[in-house]
TORKOL-4160 file (C-alpha; in steps of 0.2 Angstrom, whole numbers, padded with zeros to 4 digits, m for minus):
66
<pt num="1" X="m0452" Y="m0144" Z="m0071"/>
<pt num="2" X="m0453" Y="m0125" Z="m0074"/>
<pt num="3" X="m0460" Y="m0111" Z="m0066"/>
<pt num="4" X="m0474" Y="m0098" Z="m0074"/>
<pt num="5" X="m0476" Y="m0082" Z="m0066"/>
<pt num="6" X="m0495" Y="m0077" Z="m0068"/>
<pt num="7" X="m0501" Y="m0058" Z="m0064"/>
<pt num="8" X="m0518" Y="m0056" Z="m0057"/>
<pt num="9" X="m0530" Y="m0045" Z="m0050"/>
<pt num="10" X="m0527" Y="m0046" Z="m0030"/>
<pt num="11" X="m0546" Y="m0049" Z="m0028"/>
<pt num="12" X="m0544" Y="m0065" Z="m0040"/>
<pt num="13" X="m0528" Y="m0070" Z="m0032"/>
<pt num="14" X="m0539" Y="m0072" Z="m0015"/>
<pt num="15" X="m0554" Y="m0078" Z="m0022"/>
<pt num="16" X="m0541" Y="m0092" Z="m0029"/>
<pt num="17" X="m0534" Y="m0096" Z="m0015"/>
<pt num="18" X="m0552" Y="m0097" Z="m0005"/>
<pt num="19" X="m0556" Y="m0110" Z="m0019"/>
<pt num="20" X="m0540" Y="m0119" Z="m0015"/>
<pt num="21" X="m0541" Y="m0122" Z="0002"/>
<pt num="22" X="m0559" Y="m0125" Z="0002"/>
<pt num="23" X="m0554" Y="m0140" Z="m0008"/>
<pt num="24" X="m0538" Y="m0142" Z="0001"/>
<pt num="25" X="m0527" Y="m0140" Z="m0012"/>
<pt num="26" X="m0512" Y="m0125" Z="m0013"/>
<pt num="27" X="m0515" Y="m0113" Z="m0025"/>
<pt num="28" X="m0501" Y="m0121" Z="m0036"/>
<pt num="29" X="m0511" Y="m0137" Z="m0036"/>
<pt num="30" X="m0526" Y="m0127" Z="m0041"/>
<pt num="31" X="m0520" Y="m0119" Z="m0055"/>
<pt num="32" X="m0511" Y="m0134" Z="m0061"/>
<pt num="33" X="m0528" Y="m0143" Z="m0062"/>
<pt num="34" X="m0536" Y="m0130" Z="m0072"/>
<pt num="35" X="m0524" Y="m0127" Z="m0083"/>
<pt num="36" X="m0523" Y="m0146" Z="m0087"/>
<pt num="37" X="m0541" Y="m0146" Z="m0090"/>
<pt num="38" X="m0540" Y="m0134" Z="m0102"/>
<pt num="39" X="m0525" Y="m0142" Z="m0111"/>
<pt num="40" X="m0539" Y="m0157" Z="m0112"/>
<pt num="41" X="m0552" Y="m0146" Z="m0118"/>
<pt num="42" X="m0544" Y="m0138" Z="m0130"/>
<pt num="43" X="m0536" Y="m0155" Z="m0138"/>
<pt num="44" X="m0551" Y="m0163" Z="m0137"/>
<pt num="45" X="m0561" Y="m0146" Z="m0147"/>
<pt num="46" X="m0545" Y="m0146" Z="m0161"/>
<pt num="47" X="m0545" Y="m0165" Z="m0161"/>
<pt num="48" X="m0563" Y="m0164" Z="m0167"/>
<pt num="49" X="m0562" Y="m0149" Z="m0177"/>
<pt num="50" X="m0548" Y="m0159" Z="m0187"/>
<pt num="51" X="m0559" Y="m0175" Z="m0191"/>
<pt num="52" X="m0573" Y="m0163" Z="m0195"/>
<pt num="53" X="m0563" Y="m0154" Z="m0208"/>
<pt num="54" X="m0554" Y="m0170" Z="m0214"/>
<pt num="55" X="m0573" Y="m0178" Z="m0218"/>
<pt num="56" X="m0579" Y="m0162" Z="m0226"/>
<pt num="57" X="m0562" Y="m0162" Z="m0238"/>
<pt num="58" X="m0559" Y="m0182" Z="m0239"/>
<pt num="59" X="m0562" Y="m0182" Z="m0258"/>
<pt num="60" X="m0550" Y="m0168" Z="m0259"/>
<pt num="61" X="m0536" Y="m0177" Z="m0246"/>
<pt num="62" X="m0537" Y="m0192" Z="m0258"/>
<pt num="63" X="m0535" Y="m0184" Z="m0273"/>
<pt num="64" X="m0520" Y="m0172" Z="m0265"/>
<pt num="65" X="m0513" Y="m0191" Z="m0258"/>
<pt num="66" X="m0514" Y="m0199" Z="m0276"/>
């Protein structure tokens, strides 16, 4: 694993770590989730963005792949 070094506002850093142990995770958990859900998020969002382009262009991909 490697570490990331994150600068924040000090008002966001304690609202983070409110969130955290409200939901009894450590800040580092907490920020690990998120990330992580926007790593999904965002594969998901290219992933469709790709199949839409690749419909829109198919004749043009087929003609390219011939």
């Amino acid at each position: 694993m490697s570490e990331l070094i994150i600068d924040m506002p000090d008002a966001e850093r304690a609202e983070l770590a409110d969130l955290a142990d409200a939901t009894g995770q450590s800040v580092e958990e907490a920020v690990l989730a998120a990330v992580r859900g926007w790593v999904r998020g965002e594969r998901e969002r290219a992933g469709g963005e790709a199949l839409r382009l690749a419909g829109r262009h198919a004749g043009l991909l087929r003609r390219l792949g011939e």
